[in-house]
DSSP file (Angstrom, degrees, kcal/mol; ACC not computed):
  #  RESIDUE AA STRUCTURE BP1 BP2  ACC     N-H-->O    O-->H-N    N-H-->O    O-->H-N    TCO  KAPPA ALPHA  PHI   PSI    X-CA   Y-CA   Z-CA
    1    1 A X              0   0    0      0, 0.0    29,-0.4     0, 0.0     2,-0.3   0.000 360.0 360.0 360.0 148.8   -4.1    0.9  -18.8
    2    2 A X    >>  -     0   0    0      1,-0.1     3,-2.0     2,-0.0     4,-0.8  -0.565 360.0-107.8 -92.1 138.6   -5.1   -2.8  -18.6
    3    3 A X  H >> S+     0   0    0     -2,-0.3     3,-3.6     1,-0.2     4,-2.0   0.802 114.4  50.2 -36.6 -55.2   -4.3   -4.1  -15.0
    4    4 A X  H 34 S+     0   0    0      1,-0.4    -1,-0.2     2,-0.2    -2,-0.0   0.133 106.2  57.4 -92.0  29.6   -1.4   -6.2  -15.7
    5    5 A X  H <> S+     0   0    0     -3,-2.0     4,-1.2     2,-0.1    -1,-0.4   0.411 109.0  42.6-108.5 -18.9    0.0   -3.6  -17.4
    6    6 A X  H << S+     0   0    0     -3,-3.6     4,-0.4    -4,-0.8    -2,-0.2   0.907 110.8  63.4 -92.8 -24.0   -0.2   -1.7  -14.6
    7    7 A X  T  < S+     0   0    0     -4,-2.0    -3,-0.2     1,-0.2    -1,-0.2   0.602 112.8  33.0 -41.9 -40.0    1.0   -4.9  -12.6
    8    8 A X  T  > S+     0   0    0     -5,-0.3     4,-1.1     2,-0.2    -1,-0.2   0.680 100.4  64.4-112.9  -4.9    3.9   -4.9  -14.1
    9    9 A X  T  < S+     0   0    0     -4,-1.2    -2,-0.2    -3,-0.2    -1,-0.1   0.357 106.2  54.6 -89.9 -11.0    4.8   -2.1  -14.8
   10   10 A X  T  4 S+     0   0    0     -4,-0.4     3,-0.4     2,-0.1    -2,-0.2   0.441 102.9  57.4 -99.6  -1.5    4.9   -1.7  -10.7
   11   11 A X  T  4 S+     0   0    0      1,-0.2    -2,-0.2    -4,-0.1    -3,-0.1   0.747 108.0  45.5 -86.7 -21.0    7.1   -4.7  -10.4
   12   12 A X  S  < S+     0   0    0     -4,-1.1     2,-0.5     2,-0.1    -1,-0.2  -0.074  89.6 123.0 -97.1  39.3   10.1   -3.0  -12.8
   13   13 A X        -     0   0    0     -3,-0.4     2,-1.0     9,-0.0     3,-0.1  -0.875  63.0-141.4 -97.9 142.7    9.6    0.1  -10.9
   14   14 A X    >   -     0   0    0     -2,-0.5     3,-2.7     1,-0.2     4,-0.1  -0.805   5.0-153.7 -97.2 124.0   12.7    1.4   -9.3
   15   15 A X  G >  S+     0   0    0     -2,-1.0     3,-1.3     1,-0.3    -1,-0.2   0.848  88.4  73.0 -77.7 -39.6   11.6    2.8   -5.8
   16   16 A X  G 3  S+     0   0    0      1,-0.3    -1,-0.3    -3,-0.1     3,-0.1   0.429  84.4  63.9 -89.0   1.4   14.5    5.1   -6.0
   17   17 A X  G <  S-     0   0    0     -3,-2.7     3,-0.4     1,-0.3     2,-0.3   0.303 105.1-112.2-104.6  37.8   13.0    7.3   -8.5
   18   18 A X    <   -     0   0    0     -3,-1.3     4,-0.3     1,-0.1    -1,-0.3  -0.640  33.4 -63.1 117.7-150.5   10.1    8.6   -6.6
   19   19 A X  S  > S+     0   0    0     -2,-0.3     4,-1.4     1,-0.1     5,-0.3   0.374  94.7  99.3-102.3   5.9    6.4    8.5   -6.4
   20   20 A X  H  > S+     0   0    0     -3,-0.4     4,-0.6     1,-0.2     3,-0.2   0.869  88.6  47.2 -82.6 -23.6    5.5   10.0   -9.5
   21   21 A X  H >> S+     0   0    0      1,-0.1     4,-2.0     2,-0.1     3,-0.8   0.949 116.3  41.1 -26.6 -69.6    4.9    5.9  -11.0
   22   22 A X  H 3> S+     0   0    0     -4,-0.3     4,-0.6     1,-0.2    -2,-0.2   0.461 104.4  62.1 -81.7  13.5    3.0    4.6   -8.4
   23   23 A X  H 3X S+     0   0    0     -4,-1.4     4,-1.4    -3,-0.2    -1,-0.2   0.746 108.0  45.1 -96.8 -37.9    1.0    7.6   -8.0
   24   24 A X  H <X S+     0   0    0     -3,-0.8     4,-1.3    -4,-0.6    -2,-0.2   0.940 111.3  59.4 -57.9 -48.9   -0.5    7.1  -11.9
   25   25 A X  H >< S+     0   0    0     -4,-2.0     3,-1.4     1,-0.3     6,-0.3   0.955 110.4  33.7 -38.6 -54.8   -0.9    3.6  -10.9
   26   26 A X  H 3< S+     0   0    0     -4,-0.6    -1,-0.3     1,-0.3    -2,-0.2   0.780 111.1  65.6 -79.1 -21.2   -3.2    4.3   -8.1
   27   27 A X  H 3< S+     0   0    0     -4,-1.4    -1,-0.3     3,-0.0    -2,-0.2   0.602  87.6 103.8 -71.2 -19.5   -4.9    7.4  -10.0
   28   28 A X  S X< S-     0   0    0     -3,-1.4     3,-0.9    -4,-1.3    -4,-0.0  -0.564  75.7-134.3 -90.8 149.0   -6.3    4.8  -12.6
   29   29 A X  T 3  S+     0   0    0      1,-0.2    -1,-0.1    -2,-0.1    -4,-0.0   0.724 106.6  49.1 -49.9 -35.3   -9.5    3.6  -12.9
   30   30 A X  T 3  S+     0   0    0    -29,-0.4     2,-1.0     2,-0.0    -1,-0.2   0.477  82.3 105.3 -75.5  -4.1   -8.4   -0.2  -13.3
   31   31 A X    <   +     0   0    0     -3,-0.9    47,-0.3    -6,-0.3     2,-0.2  -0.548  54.0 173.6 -76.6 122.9   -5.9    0.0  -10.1
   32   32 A X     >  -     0   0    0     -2,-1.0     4,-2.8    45,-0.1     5,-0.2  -0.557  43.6 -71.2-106.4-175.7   -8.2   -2.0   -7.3
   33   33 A X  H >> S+     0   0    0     45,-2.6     3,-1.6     2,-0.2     4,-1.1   0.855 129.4  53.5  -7.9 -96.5   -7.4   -3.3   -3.3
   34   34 A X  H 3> S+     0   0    0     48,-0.3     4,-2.2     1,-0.3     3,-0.4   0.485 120.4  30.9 -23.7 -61.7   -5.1   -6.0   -4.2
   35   35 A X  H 3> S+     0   0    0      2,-0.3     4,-2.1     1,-0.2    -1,-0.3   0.914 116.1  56.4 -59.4 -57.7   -2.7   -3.4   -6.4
   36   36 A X  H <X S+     0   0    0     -4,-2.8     4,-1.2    -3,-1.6    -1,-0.2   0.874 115.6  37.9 -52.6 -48.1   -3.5   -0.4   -4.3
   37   37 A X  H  X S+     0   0    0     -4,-1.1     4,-1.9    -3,-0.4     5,-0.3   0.930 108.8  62.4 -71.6 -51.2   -2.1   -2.7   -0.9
   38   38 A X  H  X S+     0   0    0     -4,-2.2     4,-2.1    -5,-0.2     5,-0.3   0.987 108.8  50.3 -47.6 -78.9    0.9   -4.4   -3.4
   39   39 A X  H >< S+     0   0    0     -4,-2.1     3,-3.4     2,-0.2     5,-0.2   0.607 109.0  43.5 -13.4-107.1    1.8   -0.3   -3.4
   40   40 A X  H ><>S+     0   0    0     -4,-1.2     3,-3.2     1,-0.2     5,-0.9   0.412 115.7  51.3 -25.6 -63.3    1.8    0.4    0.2
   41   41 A X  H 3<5S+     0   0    0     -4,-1.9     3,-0.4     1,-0.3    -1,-0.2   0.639 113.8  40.1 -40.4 -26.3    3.7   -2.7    0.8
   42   42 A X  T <<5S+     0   0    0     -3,-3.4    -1,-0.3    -4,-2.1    -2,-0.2   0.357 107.9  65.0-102.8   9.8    6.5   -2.1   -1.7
   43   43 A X  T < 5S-     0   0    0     -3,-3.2    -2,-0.2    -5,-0.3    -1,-0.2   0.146 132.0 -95.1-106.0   4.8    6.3    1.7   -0.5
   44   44 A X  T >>5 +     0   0    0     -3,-0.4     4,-2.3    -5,-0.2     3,-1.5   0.812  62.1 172.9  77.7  28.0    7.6    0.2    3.0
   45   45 A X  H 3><S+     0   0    0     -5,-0.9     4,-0.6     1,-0.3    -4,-0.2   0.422  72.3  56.0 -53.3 -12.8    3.9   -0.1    4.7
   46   46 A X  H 3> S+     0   0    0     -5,-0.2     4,-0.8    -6,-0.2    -1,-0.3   0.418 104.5  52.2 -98.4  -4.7    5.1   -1.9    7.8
   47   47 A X  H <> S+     0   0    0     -3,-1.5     4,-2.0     2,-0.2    -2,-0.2   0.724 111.1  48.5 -82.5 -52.8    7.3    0.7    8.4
   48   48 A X  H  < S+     0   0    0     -4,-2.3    -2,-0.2     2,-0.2    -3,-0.1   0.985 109.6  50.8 -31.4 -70.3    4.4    3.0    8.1
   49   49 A X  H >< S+     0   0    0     -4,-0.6     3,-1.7     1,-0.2    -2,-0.2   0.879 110.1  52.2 -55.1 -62.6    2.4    1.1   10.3
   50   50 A X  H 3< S+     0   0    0     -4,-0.8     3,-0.3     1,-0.3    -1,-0.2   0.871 114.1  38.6 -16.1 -74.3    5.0    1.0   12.8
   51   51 A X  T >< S+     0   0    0     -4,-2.0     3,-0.9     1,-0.2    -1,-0.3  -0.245  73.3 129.4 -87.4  32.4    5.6    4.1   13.0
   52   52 A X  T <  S+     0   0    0     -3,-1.7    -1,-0.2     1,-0.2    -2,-0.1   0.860  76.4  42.1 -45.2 -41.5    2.4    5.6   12.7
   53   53 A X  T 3  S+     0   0    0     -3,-0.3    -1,-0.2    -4,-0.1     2,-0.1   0.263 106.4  87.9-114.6  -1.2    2.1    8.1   15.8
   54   54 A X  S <  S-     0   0    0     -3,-0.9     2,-0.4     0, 0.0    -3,-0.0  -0.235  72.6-133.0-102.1-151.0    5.8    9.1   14.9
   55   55 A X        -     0   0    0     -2,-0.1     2,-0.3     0, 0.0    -2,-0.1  -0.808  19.1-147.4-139.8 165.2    7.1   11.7   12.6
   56   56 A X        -     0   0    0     -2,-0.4     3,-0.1     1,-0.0     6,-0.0  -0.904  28.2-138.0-148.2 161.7    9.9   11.4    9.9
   57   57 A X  S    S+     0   0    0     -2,-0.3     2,-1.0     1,-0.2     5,-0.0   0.652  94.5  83.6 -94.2 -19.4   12.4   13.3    8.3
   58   58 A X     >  +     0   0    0      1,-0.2     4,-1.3     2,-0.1     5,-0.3  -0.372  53.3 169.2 -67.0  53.4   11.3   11.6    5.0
   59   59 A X  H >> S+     0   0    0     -2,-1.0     4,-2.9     1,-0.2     3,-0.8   0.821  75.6  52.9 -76.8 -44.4    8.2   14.4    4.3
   60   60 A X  H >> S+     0   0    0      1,-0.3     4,-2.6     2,-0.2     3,-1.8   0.950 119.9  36.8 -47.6 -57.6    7.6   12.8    0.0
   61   61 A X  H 3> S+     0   0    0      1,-0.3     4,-0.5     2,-0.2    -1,-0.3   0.637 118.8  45.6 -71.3 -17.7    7.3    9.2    1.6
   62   62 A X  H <X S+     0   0    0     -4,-1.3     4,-1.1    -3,-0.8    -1,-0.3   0.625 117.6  47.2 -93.2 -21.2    5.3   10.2    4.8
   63   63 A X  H <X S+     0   0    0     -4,-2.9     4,-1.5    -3,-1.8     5,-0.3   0.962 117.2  41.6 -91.2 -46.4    3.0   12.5    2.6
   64   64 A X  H  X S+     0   0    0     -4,-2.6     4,-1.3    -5,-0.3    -2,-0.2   0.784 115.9  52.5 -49.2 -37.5    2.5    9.7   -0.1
   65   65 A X  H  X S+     0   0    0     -4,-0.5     4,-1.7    -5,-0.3    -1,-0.2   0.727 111.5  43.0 -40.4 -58.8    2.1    7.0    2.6
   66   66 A X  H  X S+     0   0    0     -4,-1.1     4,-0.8     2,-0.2    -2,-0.2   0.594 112.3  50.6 -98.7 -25.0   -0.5    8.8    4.5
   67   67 A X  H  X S+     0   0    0     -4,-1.5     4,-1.7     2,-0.2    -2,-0.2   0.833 118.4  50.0 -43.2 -62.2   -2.6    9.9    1.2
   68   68 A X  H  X S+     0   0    0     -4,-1.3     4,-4.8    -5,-0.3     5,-0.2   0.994 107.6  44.1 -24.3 -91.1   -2.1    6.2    0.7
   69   69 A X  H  X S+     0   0    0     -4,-1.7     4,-2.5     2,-0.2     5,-0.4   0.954 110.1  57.4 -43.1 -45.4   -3.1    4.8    3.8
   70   70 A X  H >X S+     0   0    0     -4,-0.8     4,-2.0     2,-0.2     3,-2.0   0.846 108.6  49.3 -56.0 -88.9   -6.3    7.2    4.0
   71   71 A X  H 3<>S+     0   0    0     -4,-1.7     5,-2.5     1,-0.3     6,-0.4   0.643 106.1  56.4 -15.5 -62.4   -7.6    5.7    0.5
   72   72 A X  H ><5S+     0   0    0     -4,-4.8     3,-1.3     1,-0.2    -1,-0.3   0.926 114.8  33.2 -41.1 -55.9   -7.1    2.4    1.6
   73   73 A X  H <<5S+     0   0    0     -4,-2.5    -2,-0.2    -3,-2.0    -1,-0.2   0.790 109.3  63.8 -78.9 -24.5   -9.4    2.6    4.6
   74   74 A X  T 3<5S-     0   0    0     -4,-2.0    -1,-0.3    -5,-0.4    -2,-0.1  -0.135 114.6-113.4 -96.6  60.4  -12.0    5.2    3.1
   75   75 A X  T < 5S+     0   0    0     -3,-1.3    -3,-0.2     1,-0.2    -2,-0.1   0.786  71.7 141.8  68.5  38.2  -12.8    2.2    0.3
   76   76 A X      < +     0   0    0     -5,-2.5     2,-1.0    -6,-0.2    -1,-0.2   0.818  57.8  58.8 -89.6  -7.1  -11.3    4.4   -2.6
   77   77 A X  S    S-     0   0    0     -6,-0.4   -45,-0.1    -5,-0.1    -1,-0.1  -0.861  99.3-115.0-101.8 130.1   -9.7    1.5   -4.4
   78   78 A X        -     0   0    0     -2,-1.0   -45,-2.6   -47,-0.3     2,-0.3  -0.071  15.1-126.6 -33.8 137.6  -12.5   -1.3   -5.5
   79   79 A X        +     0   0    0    -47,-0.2     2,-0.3   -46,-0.1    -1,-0.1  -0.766  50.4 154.1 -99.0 143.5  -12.4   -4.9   -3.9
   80   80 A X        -     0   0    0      2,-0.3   -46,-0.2    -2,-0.3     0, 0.0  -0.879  55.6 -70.3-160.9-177.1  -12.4   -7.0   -7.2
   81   81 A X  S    S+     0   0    0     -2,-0.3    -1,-0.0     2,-0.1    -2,-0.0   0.803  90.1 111.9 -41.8 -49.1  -11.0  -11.0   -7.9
   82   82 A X        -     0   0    0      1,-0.1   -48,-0.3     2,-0.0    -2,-0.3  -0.016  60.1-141.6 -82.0 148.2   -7.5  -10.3   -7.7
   83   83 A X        -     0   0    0    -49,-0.1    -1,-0.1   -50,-0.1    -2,-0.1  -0.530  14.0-173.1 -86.3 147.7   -5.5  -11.9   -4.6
   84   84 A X        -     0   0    0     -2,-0.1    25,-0.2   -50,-0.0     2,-0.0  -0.494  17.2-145.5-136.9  79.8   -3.0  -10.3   -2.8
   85   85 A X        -     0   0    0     23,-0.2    22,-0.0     1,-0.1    -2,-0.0  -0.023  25.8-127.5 -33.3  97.8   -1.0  -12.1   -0.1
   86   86 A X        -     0   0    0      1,-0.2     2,-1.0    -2,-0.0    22,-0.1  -0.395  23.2-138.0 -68.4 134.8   -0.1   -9.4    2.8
   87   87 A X        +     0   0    0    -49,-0.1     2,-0.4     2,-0.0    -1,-0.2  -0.460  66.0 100.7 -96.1  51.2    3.9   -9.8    3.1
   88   88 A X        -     0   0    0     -2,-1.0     5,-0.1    18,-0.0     2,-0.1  -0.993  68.3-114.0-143.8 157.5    4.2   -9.7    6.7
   89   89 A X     >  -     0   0    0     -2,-0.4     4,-1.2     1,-0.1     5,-0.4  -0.222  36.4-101.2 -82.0 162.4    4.7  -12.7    9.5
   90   90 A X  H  > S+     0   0    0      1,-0.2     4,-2.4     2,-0.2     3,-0.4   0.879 116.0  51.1 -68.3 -22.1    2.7  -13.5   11.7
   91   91 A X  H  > S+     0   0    0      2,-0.2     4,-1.2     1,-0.2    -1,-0.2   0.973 109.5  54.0 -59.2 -59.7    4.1  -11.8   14.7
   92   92 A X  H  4 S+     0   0    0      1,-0.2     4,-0.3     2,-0.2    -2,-0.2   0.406 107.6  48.2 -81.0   3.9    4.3   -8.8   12.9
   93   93 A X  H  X S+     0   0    0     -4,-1.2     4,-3.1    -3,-0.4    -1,-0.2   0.653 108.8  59.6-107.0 -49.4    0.5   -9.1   12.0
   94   94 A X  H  X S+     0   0    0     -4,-2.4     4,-2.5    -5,-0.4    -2,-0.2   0.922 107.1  48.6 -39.7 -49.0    0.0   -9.8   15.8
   95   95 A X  H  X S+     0   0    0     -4,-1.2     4,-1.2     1,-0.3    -1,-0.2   0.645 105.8  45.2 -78.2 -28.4    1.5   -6.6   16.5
   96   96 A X  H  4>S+     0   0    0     -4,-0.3     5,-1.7     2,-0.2    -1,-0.3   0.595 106.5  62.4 -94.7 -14.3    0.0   -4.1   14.5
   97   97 A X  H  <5S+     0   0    0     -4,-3.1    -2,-0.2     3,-0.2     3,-0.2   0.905 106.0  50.2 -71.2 -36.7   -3.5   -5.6   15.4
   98   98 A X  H  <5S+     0   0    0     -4,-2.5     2,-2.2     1,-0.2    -2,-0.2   0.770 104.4  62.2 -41.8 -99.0   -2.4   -4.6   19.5
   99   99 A X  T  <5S-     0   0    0     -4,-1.2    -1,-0.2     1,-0.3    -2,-0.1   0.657 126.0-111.2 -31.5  -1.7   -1.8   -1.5   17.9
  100  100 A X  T   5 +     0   0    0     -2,-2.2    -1,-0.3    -3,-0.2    -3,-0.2   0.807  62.9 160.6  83.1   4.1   -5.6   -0.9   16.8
  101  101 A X      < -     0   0    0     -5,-1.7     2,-0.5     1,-0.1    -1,-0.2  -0.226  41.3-115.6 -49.6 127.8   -4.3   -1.5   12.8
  102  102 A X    >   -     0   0    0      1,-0.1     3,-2.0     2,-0.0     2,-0.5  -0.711   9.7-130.0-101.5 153.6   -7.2   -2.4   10.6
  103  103 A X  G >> S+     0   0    0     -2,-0.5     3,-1.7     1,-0.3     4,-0.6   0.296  95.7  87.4 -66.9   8.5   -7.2   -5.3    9.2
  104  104 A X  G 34 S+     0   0    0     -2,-0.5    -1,-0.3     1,-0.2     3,-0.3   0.810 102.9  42.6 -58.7 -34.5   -7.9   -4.2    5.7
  105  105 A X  G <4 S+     0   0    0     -3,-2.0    -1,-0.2     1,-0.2    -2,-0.2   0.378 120.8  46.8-103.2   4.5   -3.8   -3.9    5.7
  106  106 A X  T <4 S+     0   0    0     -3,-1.7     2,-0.5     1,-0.2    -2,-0.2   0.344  92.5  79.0-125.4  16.9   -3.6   -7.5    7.7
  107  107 A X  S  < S-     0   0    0     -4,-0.6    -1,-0.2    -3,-0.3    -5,-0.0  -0.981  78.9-118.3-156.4 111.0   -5.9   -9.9    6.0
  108  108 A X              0   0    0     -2,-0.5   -23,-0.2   -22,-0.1    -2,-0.1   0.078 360.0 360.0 -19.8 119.7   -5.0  -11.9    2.6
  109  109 A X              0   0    0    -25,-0.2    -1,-0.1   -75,-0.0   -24,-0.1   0.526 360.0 360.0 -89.7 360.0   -7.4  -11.0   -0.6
């Protein structure tokens, strides 16, 4: 799929039918950073983040999440042109950097 196919095809996704969309997304070769971070964030990724060190009842969203999160930090998704604007305030950026977050999930492409 050409990126802004895939681009868009993750803004008309309805989060209420599962993972089995954004999971193709992130399995193609053209999904990079920016898209791969657009996920997590629209998967609830400050909720994540939050809650790292706690458990959930939610197992799909904590197992996707955490699949997620790993990829992001081991460099599977490619750093490329396109920007992505991290959706969180600055307080809340403050806060998960105390908490040891890396900034890969706190710093603007």
């Amino acid at each position: 799929m050409v990126y802004y196919d895939l681009k868009s095809k993750l803004n008309h996704y309805n989060w209420d039918d599962g993972f089995e969309v954004p999971q193709k997304i992130l399995s193609d070769p053209d999904c990079d950073l920016a898209l791969a971070l657009e996920v997590f964030y629209l998967s609830d990724g400050y909720a994540y983040l939050e809650d790292f060190s706690q458990t959930t009842a939610l197992t799909e969203w904590k197992d996707f999440m955490t699949a997620l999160y790993h990829d992001i930090l081991n460099n599977k998704f490619p750093k490329t042109n396109a920007p992505f604007e991290i959706p969180l305030t600055k307080v809340q950026k403050y806060r998960l950097r105390k908490k040891g977050i890396s900034e890969i999930f706190l710093t603007d492409l």
